[in-house]
C-alpha positions as CSV (number, residue, x, y, z in Angstrom):
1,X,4.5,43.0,19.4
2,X,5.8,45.5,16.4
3,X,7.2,43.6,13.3
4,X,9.9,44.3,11.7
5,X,9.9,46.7,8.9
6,X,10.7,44.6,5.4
7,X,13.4,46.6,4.2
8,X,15.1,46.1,7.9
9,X,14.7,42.1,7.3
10,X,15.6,42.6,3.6
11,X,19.4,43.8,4.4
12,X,20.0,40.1,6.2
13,X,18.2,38.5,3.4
14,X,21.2,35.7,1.7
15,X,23.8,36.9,4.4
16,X,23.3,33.6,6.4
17,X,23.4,30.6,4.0
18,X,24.2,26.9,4.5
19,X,25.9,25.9,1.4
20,X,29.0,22.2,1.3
21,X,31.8,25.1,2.6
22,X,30.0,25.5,5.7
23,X,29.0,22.2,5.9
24,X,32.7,20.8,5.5
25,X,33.6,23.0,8.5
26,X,30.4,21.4,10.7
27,X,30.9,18.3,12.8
28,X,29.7,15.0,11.2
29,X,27.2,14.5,14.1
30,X,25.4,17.7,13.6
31,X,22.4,18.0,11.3
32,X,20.5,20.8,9.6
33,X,16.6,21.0,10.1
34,X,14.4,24.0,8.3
35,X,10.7,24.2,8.4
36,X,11.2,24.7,4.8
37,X,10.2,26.6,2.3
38,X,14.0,27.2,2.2
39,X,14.4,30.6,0.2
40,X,17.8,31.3,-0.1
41,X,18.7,30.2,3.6
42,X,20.1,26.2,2.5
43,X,22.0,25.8,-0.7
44,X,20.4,22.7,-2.9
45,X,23.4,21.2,-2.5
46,X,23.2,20.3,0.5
47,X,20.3,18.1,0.3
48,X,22.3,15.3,-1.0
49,X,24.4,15.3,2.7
50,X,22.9,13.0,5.3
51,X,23.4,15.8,7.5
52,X,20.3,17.4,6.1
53,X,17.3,16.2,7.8
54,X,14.7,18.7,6.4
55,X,12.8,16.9,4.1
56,X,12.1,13.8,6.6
57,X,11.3,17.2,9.3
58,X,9.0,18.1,6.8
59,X,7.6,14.5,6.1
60,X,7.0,13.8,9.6
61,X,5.4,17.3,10.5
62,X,2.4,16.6,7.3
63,X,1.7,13.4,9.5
64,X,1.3,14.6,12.6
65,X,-0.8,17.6,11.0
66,X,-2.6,14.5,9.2
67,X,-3.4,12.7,12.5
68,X,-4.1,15.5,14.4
69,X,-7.1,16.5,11.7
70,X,-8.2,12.9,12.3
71,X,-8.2,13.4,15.3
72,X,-10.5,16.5,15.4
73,X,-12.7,15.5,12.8
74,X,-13.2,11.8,13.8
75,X,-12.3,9.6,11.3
76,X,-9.8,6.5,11.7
């Protein structure tokens, strides 16, 4: 599978971004996950909505990767 060129991914680069105006218009259910690092893709601002779940995503994911290493190398 080709990649695509960087100048062809640099013109979308900031055109999608989830800043409070988009998340004013969002339903109060929804919430926002990233694999992080964010870039330019989530304002800061909206870390302080409960909406935003990425930083527990990211907490969760370094366990997992924690036990799974257990796992593999044997230890408890």
């Amino acid at each position: 599978m080709d990649l695509p060129d960087v100048a062809f991914l640099n013109l979308f680069q900031g055109a999608y971004v989830v800043d409070t105006n988009l998340m004013k218009s969002a339903p109060s259910g929804m919430i926002v996950m990233h694999p992080l690092p964010r870039v330019d893709e989530i304002a800061t601002e909206v870390d302080s909505d409960p909406r935003a779940c990425y930083f527990r995503q990211m907490e969760n994911g370094m366990f997992v990767r924690m036990a799974i290493l257990a796992l593999i190398l044997g230890t408890p």
